[in-house]
Z-matrix of the N, CA and C atoms (Angstrom, degrees):
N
C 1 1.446
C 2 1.532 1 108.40
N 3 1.013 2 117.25 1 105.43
C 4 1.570 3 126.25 2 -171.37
C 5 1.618 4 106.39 3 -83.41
N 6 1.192 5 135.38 4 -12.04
C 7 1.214 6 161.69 5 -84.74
C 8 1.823 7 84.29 6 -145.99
N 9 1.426 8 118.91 7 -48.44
C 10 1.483 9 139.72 8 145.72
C 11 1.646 10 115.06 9 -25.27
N 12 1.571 11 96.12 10 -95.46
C 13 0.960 12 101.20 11 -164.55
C 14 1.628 13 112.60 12 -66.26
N 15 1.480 14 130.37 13 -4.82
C 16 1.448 15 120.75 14 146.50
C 17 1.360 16 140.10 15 -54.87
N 18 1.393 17 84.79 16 -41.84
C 19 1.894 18 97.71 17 162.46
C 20 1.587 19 121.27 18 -42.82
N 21 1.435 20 93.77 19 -67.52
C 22 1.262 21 128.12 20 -174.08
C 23 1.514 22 104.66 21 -45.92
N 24 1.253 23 117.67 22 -34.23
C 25 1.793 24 121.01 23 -164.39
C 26 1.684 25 93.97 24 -102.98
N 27 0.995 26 129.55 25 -36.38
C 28 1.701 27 155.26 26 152.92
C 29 1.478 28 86.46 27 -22.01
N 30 1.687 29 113.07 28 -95.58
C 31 1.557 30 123.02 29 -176.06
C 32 1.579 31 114.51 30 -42.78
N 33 1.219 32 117.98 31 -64.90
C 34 1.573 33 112.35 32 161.93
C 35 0.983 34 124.62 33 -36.90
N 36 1.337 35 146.39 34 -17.93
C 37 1.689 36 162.03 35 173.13
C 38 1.275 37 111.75 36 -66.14
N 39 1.595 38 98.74 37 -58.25
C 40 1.996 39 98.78 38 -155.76
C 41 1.666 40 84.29 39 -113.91
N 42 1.240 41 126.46 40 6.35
C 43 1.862 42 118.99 41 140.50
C 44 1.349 43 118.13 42 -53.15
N 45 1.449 44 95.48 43 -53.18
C 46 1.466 45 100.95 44 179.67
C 47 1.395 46 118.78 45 -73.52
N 48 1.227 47 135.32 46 -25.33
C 49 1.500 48 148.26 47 -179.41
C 50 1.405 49 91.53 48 -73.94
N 51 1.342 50 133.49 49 -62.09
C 52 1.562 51 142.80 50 -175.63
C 53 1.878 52 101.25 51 -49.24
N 54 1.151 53 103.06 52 -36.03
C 55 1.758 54 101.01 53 -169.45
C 56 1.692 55 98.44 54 -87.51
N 57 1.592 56 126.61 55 -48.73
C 58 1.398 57 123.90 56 -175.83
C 59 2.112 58 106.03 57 -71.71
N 60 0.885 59 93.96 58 -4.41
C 61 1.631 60 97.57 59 -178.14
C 62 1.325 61 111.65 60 -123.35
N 63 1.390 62 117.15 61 3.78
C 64 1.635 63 127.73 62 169.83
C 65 1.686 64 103.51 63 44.55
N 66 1.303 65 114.38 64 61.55
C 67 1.393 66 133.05 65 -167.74
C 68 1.575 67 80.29 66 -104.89
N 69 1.977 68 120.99 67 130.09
C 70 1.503 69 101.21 68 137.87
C 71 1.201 70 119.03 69 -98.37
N 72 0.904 71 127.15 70 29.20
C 73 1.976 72 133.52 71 169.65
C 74 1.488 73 100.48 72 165.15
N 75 1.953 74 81.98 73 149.42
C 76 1.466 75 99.80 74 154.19
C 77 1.264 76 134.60 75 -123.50
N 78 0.893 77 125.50 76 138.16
C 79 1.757 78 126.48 77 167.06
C 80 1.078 79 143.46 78 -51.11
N 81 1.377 80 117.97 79 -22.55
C 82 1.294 81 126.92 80 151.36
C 83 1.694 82 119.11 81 -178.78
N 84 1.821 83 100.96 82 150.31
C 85 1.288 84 79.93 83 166.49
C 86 1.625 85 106.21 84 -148.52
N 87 1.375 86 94.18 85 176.24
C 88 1.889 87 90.01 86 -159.81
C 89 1.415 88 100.17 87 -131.58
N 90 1.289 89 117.16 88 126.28
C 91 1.448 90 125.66 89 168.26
C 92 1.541 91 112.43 90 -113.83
N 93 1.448 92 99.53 91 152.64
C 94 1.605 93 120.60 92 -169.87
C 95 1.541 94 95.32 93 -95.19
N 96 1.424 95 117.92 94 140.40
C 97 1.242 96 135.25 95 164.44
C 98 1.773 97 118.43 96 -125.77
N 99 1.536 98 88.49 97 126.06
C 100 1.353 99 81.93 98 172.33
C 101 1.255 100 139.40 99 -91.25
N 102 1.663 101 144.91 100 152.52
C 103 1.617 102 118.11 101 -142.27
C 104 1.741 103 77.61 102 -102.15
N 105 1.008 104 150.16 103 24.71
C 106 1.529 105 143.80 104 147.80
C 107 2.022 106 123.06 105 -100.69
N 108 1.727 107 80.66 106 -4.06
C 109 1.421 108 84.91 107 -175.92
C 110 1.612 109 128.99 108 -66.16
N 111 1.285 110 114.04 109 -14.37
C 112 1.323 111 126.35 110 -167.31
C 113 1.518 112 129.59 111 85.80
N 114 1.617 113 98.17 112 -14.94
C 115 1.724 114 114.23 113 168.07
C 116 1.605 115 112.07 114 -72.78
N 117 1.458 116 101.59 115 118.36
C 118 1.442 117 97.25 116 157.48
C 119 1.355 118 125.18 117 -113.17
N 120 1.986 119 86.47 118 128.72
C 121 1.680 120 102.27 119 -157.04
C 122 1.963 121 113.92 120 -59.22
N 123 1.296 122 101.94 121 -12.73
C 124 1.675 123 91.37 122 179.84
C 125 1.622 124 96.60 123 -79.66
N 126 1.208 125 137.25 124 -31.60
C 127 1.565 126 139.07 125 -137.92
C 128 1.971 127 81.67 126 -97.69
N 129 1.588 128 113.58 127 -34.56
C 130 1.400 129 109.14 128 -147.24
C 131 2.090 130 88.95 129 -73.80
N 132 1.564 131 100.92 130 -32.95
C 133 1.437 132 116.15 131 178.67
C 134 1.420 133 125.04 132 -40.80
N 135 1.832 134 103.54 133 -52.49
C 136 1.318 135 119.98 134 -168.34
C 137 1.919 136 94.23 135 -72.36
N 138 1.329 137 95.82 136 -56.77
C 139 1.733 138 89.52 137 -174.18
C 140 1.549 139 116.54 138 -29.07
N 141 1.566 140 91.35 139 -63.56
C 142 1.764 141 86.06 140 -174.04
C 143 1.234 142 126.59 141 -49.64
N 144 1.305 143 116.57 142 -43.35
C 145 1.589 144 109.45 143 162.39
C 146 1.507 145 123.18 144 -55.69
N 147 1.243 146 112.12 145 -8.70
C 148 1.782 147 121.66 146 170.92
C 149 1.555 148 105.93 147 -67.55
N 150 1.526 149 95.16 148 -58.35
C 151 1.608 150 96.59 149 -153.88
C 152 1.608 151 88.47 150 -110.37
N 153 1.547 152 155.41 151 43.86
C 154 1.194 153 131.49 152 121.12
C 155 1.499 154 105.94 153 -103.17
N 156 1.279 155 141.92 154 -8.92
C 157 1.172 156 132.04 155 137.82
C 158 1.290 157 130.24 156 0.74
N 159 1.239 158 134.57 157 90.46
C 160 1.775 159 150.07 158 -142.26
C 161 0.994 160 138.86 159 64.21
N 162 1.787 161 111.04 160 13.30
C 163 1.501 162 121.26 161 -147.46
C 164 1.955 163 78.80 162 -125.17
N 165 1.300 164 98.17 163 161.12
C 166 1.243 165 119.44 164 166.03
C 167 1.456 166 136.10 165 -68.70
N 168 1.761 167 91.64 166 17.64
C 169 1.466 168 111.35 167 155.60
C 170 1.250 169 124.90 168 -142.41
N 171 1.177 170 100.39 169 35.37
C 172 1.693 171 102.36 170 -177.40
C 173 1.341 172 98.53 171 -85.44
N 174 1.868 173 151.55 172 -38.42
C 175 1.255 174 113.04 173 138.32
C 176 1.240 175 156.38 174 -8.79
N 177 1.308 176 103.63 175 -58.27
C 178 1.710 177 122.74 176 176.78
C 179 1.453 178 115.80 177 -46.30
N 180 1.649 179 102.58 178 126.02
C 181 1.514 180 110.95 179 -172.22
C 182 1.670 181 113.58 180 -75.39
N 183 0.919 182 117.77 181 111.50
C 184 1.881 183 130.11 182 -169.61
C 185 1.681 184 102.82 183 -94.11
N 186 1.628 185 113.33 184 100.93
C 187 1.231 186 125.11 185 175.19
C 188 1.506 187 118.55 186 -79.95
N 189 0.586 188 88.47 187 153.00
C 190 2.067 189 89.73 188 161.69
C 191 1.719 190 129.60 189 -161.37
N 192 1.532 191 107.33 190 116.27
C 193 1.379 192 109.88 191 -147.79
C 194 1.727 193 72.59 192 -114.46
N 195 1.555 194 96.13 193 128.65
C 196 1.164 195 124.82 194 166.11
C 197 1.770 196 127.73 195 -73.76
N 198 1.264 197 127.03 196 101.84
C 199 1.644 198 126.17 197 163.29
C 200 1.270 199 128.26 198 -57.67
N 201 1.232 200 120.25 199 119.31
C 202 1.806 201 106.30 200 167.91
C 203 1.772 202 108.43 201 -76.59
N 204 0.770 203 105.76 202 109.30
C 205 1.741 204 110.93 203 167.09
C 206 1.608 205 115.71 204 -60.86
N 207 1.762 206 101.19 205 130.74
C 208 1.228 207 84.96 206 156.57
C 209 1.215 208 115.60 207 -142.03
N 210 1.453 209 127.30 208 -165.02
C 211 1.469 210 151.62 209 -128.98
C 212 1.353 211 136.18 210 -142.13
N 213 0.884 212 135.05 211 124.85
C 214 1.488 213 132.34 212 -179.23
C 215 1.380 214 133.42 213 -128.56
N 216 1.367 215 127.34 214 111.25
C 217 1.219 216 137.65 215 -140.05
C 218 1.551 217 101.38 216 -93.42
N 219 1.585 218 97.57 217 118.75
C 220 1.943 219 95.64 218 179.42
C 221 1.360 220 127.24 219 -85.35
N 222 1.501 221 95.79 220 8.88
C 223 1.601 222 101.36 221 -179.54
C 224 1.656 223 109.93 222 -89.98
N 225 1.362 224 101.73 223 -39.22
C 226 1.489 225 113.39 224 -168.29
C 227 1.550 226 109.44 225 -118.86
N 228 1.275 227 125.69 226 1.07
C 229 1.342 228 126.06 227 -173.97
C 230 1.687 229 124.99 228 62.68
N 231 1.548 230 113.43 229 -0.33
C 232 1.565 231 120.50 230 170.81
C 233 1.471 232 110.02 231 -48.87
N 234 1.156 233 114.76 232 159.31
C 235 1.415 234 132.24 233 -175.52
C 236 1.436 235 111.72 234 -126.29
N 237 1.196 236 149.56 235 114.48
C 238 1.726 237 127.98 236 -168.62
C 239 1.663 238 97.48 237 -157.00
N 240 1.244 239 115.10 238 168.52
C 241 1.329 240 126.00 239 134.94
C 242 1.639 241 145.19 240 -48.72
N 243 1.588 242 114.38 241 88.95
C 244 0.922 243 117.60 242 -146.87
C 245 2.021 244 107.14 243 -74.23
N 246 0.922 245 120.19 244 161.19
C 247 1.432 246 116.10 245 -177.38
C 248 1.901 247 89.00 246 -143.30
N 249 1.432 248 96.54 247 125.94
C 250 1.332 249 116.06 248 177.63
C 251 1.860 250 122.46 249 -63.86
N 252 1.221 251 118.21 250 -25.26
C 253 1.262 252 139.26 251 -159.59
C 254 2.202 253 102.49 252 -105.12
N 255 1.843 254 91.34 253 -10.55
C 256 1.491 255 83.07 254 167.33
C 257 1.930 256 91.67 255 -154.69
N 258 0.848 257 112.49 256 61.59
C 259 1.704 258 124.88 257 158.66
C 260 1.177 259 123.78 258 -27.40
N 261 1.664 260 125.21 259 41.18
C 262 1.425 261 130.41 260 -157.34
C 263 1.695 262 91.60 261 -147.09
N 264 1.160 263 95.66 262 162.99
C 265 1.648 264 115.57 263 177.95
C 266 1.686 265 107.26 264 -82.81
N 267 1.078 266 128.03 265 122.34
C 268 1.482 267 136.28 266 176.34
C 269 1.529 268 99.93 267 -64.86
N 270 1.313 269 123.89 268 -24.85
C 271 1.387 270 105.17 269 176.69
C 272 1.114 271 120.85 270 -107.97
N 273 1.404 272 130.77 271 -21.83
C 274 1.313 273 139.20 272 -174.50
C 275 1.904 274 118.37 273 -104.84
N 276 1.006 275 96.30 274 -17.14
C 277 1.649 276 111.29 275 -139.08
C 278 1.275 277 125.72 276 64.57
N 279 1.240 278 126.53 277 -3.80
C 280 1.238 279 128.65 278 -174.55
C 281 1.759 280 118.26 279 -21.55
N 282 1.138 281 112.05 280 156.85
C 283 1.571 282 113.58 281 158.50
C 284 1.207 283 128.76 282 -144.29
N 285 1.387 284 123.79 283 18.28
C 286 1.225 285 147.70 284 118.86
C 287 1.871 286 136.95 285 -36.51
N 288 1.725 287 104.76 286 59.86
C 289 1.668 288 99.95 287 -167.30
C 290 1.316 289 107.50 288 -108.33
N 291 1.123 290 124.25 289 174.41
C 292 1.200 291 129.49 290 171.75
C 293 1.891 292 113.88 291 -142.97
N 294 1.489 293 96.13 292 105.73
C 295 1.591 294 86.08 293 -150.43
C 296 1.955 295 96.15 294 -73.80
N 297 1.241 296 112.11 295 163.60
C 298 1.102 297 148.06 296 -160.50
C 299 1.959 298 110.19 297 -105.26
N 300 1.141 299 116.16 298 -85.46
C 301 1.286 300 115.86 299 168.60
C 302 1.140 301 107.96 300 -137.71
N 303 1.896 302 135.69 301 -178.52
C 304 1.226 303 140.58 302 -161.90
C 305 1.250 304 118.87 303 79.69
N 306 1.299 305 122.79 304 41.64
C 307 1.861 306 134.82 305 -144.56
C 308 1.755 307 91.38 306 -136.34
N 309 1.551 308 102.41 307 -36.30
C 310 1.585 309 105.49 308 -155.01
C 311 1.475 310 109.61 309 -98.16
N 312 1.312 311 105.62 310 146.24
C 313 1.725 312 113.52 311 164.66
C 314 1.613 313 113.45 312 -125.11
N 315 2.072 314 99.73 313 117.66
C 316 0.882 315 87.21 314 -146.08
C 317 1.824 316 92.77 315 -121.73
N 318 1.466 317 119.57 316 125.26
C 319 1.742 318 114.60 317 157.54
C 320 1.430 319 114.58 318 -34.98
N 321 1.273 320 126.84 319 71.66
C 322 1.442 321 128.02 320 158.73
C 323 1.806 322 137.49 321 -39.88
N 324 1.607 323 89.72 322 -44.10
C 325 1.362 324 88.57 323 -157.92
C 326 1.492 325 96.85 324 -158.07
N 327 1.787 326 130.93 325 140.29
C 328 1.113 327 135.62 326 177.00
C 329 1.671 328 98.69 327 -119.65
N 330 1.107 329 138.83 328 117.36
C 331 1.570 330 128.07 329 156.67
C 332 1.280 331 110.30 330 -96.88
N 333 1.260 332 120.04 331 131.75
C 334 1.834 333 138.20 332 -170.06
C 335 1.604 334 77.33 333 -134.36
N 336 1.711 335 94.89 334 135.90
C 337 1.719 336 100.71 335 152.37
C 338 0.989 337 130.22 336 -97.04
């Protein structure tokens, strides 16, 4: 479960943002996931409550705004919305893609009051 050690580098992040910005807490923060990224956003959820658990953000509300990824088919040159659960070209069938965006997980957003 890699899903961990994102957290984990996640919390080490906005520790460090909290210490260079002399923040003593934040209120929330929200990261972007991409639906090609390989993160799964329920698993990425539970972690954080693993690993800020005693920390000075285990309050802090942990969002997660989901990306649709998409795709580009090298057989036929289509461009679409890729859906993970059918990895094929809507126009061709192709299975030849080359995904495009929805790859990234990204620190979006810190709220400090």
């Amino acid at each position: 479960m890699h899903e961990l050690g994102i957290c984990d580098a996640l919390l080490k992040m906005v520790q460090g943002i909290m210490k260079d910005e002399q923040l003593e807490r934040v209120d929330k923060i929200t990261v972007e996931v991409g639906s090609l990224s390989g993160v799964v956003p329920s698993f990425l959820s539970d972690c954080w409550v693993a690993v800020a658990d005693g920390t000075e953000l285990q309050e802090t509300e942990f969002v997660i705004e989901e990306l649709a990824g998409t795709a580009k088919c090298l057989d036929c040159g289509v461009e679409f919305t890729a859906d993970l659960n059918d990895l094929s070209c809507p126009s061709c069938r192709g299975k030849k893609l080359m995904p495009l965006t929805g790859r990234d997980l990204t620190l979006k957003e810190i709220l400090a009051p």
